[in-house]
mmCIF file as Biopython writes it, N, C-alpha, C and O atoms, coordinates in Angstrom:
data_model
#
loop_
_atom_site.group_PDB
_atom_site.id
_atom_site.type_symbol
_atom_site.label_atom_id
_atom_site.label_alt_id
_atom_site.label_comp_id
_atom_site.label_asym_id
_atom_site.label_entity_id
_atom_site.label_seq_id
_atom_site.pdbx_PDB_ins_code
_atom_site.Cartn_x
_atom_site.Cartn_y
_atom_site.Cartn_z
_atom_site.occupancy
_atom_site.B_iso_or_equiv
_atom_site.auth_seq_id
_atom_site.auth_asym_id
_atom_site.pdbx_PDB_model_num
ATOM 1   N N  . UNK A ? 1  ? 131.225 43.949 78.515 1.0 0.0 1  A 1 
ATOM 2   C CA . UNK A ? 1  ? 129.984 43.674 77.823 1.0 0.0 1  A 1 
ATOM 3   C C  . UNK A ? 1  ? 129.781 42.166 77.701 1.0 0.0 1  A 1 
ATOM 4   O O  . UNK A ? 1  ? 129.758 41.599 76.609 1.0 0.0 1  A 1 
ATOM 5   N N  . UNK A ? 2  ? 129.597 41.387 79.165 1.0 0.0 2  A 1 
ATOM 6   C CA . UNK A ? 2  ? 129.492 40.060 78.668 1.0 0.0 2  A 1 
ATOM 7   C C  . UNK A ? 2  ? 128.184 39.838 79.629 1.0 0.0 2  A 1 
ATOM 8   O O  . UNK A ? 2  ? 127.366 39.295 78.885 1.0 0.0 2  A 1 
ATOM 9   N N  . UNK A ? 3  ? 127.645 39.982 80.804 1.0 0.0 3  A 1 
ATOM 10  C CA . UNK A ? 3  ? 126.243 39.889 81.005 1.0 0.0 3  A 1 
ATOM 11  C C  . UNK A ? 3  ? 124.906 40.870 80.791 1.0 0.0 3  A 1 
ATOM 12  O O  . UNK A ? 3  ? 124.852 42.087 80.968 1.0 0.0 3  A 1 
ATOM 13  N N  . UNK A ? 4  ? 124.069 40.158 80.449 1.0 0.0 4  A 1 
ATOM 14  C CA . UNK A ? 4  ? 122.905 41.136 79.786 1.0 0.0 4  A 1 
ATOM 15  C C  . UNK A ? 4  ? 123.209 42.476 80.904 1.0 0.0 4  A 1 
ATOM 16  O O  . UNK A ? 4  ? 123.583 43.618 80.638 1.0 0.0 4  A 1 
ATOM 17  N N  . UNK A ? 5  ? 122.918 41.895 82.132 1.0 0.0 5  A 1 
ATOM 18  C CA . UNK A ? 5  ? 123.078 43.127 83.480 1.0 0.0 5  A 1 
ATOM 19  C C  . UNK A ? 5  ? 124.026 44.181 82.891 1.0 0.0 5  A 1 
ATOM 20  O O  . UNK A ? 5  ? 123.859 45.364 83.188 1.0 0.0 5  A 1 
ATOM 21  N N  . UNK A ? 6  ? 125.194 43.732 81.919 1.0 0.0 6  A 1 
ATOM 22  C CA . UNK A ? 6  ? 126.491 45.485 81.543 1.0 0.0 6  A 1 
ATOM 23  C C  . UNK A ? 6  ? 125.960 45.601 80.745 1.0 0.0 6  A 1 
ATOM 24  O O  . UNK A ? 6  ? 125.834 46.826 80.758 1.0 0.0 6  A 1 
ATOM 25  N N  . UNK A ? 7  ? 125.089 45.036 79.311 1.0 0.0 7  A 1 
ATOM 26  C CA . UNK A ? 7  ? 124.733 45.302 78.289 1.0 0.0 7  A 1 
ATOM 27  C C  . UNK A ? 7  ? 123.257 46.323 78.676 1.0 0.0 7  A 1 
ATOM 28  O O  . UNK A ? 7  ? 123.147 47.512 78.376 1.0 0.0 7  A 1 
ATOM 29  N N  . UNK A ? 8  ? 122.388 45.620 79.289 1.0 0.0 8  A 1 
ATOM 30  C CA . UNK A ? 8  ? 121.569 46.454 79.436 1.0 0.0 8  A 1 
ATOM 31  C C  . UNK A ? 8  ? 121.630 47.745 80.242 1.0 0.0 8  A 1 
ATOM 32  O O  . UNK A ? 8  ? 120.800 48.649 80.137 1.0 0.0 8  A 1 
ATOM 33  N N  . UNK A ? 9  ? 122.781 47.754 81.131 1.0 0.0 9  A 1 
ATOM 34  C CA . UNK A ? 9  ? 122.773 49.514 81.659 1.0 0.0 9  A 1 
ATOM 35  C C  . UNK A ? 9  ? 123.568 50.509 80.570 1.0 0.0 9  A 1 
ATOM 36  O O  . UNK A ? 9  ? 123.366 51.718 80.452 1.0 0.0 9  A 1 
ATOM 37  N N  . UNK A ? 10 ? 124.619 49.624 79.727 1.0 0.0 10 A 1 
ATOM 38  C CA . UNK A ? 10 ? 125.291 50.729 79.135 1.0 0.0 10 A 1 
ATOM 39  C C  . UNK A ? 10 ? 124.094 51.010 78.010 1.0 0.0 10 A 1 
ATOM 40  O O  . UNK A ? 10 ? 124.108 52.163 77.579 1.0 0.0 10 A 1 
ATOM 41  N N  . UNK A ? 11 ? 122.858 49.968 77.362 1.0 0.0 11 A 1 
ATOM 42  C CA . UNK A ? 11 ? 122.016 50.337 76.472 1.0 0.0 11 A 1 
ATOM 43  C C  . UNK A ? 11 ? 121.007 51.473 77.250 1.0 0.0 11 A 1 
ATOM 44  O O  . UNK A ? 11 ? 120.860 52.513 76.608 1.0 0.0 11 A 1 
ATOM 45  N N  . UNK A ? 12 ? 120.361 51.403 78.438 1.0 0.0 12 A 1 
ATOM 46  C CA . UNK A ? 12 ? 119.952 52.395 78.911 1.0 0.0 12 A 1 
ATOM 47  C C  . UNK A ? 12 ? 120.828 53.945 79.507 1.0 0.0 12 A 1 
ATOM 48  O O  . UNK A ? 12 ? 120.356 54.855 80.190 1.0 0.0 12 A 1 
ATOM 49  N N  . UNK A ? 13 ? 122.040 53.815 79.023 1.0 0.0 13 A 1 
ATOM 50  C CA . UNK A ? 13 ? 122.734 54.853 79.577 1.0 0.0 13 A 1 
ATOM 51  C C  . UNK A ? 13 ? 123.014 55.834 78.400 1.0 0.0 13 A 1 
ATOM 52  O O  . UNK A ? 13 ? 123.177 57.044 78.559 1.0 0.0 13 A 1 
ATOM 53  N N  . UNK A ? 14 ? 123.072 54.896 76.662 1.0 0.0 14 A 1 
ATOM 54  C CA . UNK A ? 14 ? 123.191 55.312 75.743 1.0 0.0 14 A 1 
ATOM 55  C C  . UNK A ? 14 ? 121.987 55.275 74.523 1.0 0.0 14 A 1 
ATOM 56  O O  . UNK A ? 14 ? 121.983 55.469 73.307 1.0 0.0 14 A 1 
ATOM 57  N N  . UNK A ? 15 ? 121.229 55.003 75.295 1.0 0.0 15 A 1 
ATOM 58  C CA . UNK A ? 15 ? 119.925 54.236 74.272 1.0 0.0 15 A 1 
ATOM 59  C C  . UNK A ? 15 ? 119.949 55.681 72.908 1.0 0.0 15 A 1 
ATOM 60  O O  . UNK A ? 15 ? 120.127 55.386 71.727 1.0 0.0 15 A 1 
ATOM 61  N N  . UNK A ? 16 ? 119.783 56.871 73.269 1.0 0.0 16 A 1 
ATOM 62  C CA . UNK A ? 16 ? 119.604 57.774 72.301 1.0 0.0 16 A 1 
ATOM 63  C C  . UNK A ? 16 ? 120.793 57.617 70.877 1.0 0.0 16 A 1 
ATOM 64  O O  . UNK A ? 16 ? 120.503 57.492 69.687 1.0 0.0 16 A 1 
ATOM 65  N N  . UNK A ? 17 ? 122.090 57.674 71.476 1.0 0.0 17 A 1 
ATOM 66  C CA . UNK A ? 17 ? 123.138 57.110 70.874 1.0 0.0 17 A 1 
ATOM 67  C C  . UNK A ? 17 ? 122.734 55.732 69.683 1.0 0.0 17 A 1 
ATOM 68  O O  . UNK A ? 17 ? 122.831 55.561 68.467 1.0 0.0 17 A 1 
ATOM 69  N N  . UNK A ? 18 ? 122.328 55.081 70.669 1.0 0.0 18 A 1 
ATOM 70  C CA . UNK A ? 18 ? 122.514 53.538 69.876 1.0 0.0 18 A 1 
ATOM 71  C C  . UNK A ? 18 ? 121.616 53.653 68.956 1.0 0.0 18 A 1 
ATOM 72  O O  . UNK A ? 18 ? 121.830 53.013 67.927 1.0 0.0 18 A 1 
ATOM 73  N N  . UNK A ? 19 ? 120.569 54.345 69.019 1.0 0.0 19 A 1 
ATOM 74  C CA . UNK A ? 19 ? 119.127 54.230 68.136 1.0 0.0 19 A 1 
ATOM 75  C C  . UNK A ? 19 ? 119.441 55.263 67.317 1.0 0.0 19 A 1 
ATOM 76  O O  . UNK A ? 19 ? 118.637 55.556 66.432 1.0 0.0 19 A 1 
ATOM 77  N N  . UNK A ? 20 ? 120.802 56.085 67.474 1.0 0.0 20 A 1 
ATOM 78  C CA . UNK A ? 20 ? 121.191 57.006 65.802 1.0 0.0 20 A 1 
ATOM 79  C C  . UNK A ? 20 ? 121.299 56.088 65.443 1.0 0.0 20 A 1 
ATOM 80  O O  . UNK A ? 20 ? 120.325 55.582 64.887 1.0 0.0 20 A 1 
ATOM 81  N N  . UNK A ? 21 ? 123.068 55.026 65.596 1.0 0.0 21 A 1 
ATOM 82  C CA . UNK A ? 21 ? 123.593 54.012 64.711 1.0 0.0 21 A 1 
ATOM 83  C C  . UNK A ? 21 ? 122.916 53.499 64.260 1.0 0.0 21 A 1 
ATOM 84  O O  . UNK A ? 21 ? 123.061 53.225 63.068 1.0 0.0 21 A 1 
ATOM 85  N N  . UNK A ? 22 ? 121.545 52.994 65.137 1.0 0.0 22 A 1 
ATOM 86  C CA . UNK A ? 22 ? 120.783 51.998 63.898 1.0 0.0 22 A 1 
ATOM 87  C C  . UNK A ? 22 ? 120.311 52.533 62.900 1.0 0.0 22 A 1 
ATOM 88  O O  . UNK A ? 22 ? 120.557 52.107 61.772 1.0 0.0 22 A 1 
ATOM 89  N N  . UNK A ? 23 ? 119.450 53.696 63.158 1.0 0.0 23 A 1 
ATOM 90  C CA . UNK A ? 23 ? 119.088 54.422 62.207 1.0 0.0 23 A 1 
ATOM 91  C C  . UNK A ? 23 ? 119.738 54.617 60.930 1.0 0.0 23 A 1 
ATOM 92  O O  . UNK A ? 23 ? 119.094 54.453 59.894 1.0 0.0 23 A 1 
ATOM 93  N N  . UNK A ? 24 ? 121.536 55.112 60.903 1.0 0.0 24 A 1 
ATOM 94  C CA . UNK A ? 24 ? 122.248 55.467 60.220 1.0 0.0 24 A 1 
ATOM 95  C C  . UNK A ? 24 ? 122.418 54.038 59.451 1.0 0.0 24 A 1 
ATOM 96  O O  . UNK A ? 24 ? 122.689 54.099 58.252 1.0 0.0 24 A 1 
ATOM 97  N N  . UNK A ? 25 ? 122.285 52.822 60.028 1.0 0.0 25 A 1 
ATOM 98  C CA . UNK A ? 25 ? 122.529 51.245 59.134 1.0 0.0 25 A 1 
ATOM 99  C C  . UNK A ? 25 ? 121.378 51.624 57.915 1.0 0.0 25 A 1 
ATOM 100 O O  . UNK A ? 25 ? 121.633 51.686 56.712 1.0 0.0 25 A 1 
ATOM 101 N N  . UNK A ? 26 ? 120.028 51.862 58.563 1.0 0.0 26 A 1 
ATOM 102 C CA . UNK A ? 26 ? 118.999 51.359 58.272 1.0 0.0 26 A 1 
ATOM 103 C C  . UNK A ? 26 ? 118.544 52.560 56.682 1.0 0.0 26 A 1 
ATOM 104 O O  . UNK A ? 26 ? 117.777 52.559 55.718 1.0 0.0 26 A 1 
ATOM 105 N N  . UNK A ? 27 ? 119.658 53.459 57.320 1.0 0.0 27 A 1 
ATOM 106 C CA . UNK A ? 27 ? 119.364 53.844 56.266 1.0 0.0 27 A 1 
ATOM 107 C C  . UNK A ? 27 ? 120.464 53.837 54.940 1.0 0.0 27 A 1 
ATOM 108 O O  . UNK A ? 27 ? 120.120 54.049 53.777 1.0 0.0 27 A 1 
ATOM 109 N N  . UNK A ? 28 ? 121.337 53.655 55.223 1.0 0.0 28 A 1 
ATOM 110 C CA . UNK A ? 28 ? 122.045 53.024 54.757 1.0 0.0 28 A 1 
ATOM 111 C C  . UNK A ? 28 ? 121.902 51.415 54.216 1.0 0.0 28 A 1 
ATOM 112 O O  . UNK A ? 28 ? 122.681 51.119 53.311 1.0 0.0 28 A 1 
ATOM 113 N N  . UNK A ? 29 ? 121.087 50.474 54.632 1.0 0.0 29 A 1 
ATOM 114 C CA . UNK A ? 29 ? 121.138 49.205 53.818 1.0 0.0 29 A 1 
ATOM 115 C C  . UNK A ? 29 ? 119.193 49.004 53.817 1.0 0.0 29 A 1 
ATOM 116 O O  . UNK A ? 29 ? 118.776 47.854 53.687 1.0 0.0 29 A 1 
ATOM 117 N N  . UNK A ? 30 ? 118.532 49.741 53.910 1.0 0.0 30 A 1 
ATOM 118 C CA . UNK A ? 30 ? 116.914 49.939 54.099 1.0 0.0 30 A 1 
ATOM 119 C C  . UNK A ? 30 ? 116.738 49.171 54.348 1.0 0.0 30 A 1 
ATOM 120 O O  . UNK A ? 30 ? 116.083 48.438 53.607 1.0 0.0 30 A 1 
ATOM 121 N N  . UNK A ? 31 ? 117.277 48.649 55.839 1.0 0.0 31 A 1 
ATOM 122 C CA . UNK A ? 31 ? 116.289 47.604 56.585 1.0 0.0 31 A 1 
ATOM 123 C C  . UNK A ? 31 ? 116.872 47.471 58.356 1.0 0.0 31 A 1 
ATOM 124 O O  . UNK A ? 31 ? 118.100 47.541 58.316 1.0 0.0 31 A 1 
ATOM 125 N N  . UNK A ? 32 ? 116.570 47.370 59.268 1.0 0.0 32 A 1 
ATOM 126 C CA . UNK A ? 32 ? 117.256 46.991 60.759 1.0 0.0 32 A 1 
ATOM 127 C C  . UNK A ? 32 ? 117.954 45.774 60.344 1.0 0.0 32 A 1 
ATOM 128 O O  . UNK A ? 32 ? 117.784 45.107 59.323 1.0 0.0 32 A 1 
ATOM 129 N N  . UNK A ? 33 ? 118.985 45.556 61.572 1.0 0.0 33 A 1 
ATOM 130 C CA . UNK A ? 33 ? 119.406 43.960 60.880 1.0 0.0 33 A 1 
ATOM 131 C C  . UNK A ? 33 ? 118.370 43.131 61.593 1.0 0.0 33 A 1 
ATOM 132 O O  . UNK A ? 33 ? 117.689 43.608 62.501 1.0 0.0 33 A 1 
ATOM 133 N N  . UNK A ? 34 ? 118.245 41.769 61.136 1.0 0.0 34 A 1 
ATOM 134 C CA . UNK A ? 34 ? 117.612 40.917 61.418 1.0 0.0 34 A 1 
ATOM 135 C C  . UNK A ? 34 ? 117.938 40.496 63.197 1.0 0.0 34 A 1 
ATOM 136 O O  . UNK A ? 34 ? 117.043 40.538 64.041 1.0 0.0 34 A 1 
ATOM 137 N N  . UNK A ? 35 ? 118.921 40.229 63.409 1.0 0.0 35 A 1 
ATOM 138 C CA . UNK A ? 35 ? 118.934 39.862 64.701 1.0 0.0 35 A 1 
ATOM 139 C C  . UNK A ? 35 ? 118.747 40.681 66.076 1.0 0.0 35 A 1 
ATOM 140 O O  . UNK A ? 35 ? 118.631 40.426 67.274 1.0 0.0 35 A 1 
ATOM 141 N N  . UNK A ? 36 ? 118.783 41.834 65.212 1.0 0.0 36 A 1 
ATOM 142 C CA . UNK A ? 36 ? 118.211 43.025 66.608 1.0 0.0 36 A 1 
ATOM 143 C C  . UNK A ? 36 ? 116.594 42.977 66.719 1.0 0.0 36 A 1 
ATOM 144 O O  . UNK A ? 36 ? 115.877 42.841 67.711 1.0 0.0 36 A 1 
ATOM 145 N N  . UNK A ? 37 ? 116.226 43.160 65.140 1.0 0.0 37 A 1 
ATOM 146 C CA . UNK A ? 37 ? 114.723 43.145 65.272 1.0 0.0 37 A 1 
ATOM 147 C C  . UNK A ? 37 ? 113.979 41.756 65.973 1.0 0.0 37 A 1 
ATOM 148 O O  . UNK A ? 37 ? 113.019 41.962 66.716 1.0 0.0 37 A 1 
ATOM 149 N N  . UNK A ? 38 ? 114.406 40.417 65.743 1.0 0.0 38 A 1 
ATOM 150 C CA . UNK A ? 38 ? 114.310 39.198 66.307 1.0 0.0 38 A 1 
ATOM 151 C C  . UNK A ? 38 ? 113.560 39.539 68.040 1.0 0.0 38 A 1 
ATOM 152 O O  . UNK A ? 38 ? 112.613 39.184 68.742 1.0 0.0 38 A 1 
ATOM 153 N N  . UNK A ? 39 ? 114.628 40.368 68.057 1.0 0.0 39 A 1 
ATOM 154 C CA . UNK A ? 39 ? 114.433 40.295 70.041 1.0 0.0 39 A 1 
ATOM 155 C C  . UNK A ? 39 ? 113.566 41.600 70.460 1.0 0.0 39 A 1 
ATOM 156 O O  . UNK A ? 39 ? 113.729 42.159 71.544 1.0 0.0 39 A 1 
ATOM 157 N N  . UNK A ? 40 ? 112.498 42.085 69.355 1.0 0.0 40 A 1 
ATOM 158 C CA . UNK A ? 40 ? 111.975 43.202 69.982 1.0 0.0 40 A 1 
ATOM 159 C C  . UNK A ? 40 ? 111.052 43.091 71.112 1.0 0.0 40 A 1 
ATOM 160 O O  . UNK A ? 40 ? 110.539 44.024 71.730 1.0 0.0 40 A 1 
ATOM 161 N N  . UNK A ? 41 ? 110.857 41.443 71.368 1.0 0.0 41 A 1 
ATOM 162 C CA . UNK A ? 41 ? 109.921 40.761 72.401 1.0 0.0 41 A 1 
ATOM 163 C C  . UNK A ? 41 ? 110.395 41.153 73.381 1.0 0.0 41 A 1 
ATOM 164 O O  . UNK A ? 41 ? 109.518 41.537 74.155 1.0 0.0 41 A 1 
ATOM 165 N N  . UNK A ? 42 ? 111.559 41.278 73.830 1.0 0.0 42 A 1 
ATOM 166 C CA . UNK A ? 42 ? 112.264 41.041 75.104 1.0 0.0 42 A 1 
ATOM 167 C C  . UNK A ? 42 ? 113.682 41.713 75.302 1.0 0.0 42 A 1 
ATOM 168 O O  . UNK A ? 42 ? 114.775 41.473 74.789 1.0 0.0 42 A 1 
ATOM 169 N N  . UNK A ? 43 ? 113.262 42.646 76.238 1.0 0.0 43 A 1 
ATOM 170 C CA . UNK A ? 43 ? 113.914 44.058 76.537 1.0 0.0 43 A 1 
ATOM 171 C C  . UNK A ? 43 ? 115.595 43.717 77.062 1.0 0.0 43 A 1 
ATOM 172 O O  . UNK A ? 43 ? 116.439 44.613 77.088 1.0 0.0 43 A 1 
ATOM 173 N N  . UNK A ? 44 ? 115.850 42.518 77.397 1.0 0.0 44 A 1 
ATOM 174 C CA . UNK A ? 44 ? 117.452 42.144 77.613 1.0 0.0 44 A 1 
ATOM 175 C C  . UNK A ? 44 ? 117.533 42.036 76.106 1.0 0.0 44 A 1 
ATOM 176 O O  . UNK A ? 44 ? 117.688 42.955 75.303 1.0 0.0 44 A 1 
ATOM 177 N N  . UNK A ? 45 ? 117.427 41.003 75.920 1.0 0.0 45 A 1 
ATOM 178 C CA . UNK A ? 45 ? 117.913 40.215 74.527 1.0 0.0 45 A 1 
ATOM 179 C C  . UNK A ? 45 ? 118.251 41.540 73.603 1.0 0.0 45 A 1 
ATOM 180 O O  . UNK A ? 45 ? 119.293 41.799 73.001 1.0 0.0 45 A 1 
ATOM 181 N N  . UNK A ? 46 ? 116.954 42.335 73.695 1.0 0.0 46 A 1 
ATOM 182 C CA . UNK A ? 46 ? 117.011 43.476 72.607 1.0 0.0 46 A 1 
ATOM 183 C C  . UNK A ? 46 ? 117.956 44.492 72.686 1.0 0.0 46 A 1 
ATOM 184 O O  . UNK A ? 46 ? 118.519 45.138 71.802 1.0 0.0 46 A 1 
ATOM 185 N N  . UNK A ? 47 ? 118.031 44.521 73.893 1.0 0.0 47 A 1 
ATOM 186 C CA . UNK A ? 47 ? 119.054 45.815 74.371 1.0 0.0 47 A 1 
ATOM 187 C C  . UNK A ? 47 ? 120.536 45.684 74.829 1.0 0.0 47 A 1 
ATOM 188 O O  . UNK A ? 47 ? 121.266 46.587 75.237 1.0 0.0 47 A 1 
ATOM 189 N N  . UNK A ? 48 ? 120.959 43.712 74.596 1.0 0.0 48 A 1 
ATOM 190 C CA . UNK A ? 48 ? 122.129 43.264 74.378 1.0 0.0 48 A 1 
ATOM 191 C C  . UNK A ? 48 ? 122.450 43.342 72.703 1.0 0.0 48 A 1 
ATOM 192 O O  . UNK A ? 48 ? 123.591 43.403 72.247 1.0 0.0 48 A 1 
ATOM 193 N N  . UNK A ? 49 ? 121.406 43.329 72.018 1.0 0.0 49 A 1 
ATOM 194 C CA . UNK A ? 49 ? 121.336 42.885 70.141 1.0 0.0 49 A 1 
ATOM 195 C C  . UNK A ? 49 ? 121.806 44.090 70.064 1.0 0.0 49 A 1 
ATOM 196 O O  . UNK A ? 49 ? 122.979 44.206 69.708 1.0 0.0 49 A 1 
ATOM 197 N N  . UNK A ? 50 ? 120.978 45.364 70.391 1.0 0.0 50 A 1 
ATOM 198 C CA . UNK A ? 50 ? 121.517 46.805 69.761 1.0 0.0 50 A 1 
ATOM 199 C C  . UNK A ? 50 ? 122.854 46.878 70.420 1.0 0.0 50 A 1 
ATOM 200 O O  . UNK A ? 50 ? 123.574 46.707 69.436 1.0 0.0 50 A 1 
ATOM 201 N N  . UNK A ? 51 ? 123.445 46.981 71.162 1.0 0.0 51 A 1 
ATOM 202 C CA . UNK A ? 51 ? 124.370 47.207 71.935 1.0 0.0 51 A 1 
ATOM 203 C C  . UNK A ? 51 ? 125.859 46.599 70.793 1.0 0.0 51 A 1 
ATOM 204 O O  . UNK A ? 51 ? 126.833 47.116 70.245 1.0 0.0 51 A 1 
ATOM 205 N N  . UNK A ? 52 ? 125.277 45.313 70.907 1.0 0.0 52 A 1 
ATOM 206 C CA . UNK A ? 52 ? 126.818 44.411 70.513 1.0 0.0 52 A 1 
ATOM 207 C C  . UNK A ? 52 ? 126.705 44.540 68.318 1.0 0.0 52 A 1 
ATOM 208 O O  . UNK A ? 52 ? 127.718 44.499 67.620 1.0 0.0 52 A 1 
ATOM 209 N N  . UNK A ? 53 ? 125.104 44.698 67.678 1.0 0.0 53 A 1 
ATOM 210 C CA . UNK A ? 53 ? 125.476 45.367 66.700 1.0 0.0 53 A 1 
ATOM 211 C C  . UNK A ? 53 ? 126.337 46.905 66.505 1.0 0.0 53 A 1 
ATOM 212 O O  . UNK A ? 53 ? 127.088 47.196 65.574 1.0 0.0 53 A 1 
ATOM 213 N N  . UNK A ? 54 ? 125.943 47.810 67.759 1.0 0.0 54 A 1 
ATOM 214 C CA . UNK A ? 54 ? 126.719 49.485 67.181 1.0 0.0 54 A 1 
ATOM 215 C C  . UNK A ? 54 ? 127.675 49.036 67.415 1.0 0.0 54 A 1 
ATOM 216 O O  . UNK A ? 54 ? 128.419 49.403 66.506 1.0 0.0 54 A 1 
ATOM 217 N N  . UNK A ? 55 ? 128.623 47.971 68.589 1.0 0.0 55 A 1 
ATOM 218 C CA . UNK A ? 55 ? 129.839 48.197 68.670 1.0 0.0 55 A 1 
ATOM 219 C C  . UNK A ? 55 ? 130.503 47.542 67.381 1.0 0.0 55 A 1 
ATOM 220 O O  . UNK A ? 55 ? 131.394 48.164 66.803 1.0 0.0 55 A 1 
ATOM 221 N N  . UNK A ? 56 ? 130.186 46.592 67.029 1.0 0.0 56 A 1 
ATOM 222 C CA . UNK A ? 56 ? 130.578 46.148 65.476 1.0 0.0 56 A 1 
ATOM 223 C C  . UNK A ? 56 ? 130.214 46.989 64.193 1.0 0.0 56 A 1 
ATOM 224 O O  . UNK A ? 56 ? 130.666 46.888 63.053 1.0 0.0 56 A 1 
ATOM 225 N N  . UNK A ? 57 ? 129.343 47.780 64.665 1.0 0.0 57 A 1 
ATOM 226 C CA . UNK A ? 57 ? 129.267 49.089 63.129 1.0 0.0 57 A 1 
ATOM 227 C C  . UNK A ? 57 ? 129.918 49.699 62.984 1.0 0.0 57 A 1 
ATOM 228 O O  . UNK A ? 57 ? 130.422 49.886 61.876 1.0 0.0 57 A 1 
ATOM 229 N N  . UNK A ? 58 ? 130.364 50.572 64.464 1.0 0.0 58 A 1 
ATOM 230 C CA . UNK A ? 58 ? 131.059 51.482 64.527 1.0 0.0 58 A 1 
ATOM 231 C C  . UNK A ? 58 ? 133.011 51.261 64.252 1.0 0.0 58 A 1 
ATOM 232 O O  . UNK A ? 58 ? 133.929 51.880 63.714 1.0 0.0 58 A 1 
ATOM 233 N N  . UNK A ? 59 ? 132.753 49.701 65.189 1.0 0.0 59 A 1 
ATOM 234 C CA . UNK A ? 59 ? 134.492 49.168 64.605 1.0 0.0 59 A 1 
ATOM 235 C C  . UNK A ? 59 ? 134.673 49.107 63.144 1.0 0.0 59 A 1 
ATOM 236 O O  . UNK A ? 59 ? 135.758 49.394 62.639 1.0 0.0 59 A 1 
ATOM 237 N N  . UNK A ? 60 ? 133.462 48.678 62.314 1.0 0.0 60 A 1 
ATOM 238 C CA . UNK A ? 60 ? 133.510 48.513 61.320 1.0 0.0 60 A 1 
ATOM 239 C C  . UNK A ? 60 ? 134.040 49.691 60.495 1.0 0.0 60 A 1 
ATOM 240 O O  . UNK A ? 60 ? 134.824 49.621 59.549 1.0 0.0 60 A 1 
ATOM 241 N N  . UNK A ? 61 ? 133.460 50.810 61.032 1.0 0.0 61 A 1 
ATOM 242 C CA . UNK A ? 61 ? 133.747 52.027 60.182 1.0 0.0 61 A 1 
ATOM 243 C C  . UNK A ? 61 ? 135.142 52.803 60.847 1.0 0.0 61 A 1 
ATOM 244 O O  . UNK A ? 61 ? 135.956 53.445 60.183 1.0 0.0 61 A 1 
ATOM 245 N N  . UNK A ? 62 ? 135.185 52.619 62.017 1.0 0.0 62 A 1 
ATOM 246 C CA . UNK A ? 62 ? 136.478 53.298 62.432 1.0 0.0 62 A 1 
ATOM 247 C C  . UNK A ? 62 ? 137.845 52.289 61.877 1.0 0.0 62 A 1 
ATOM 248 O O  . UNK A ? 62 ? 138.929 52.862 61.989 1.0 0.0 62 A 1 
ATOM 249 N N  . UNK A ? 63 ? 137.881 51.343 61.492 1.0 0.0 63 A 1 
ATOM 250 C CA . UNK A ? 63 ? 138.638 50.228 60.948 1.0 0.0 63 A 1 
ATOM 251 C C  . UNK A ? 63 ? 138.667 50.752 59.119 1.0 0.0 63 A 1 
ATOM 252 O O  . UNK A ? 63 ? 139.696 50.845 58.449 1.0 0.0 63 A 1 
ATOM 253 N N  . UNK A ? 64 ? 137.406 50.999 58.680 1.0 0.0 64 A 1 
ATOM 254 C CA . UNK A ? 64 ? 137.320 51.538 57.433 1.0 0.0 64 A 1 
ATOM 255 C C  . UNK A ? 64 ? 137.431 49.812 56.649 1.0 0.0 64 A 1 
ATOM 256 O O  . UNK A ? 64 ? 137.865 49.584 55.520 1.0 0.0 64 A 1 
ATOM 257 N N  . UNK A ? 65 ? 136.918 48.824 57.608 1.0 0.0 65 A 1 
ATOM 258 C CA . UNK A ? 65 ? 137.044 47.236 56.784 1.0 0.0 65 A 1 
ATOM 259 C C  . UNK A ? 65 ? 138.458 46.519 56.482 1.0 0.0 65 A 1 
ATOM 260 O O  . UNK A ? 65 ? 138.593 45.405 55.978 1.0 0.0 65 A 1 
ATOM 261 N N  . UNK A ? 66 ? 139.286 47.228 56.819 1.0 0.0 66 A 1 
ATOM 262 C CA . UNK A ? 66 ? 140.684 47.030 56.816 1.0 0.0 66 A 1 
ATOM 263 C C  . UNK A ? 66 ? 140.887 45.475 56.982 1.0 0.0 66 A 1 
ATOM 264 O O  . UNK A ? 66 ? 141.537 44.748 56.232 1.0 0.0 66 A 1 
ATOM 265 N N  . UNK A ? 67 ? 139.998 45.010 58.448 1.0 0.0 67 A 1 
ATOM 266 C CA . UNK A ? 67 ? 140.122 43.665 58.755 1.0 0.0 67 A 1 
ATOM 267 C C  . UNK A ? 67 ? 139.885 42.224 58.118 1.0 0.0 67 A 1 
ATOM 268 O O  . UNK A ? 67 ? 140.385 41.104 58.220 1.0 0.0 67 A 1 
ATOM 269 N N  . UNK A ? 68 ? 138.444 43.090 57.120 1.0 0.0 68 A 1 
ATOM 270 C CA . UNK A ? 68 ? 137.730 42.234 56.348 1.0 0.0 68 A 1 
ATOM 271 C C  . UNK A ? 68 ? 138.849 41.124 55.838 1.0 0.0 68 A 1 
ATOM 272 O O  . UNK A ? 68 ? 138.991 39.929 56.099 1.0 0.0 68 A 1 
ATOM 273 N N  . UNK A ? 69 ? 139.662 42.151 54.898 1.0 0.0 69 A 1 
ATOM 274 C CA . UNK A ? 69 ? 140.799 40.845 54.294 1.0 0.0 69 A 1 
ATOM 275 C C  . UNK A ? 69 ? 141.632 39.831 54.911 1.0 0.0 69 A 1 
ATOM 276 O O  . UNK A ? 69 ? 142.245 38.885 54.415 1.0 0.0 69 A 1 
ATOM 277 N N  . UNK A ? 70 ? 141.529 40.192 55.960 1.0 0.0 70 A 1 
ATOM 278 C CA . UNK A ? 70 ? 142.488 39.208 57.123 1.0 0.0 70 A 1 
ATOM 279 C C  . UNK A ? 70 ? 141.453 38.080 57.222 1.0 0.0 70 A 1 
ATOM 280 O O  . UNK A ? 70 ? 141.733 36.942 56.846 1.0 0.0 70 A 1 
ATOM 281 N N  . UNK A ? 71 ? 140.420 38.358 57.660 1.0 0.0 71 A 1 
ATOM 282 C CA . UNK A ? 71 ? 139.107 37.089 57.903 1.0 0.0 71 A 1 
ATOM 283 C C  . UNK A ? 71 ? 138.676 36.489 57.031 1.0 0.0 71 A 1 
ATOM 284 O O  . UNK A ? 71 ? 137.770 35.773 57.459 1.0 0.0 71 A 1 
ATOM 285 N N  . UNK A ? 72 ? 138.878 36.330 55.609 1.0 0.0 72 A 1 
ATOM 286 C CA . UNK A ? 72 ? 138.657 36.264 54.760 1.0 0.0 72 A 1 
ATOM 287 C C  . UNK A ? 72 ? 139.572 35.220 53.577 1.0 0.0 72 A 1 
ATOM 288 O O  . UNK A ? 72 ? 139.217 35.166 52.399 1.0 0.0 72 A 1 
#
């Protein structure tokens, strides 16, 4: 996941997927995050933003924040 070109096929390969997670943020903190919504202009940018937010939601929750205290 480091050029838009892998970001944007795995977002079109999973788009249904990715647009639960957001959903599930959004409803969870009542709002999209800011930097996904930023790029709704422009279909790379946007579809690298959703992409690289679920994979950090989802670490987030399969981690259960564990890490938080280490970075911190």
């Amino acid at each position: 996941m480091i050029y838009y070109t892998e970001t944007e096929a795995i977002y079109k390969k999973f788009a249904s997927e990715l647009h639960e997670i957001l959903e599930d943020y959004r409803e969870q903190v009542g709002e999209y995050p800011d930097y996904v919504t930023k790029e709704l202009g422009h279909f790379q940018s946007f579809a690298n933003a959703v992409l690289w937010f679920c994979a950090e939601f989802v670490a987030q929750e399969l981690t259960q924040g564990i890490y938080e205290d280490e970075i911190a």
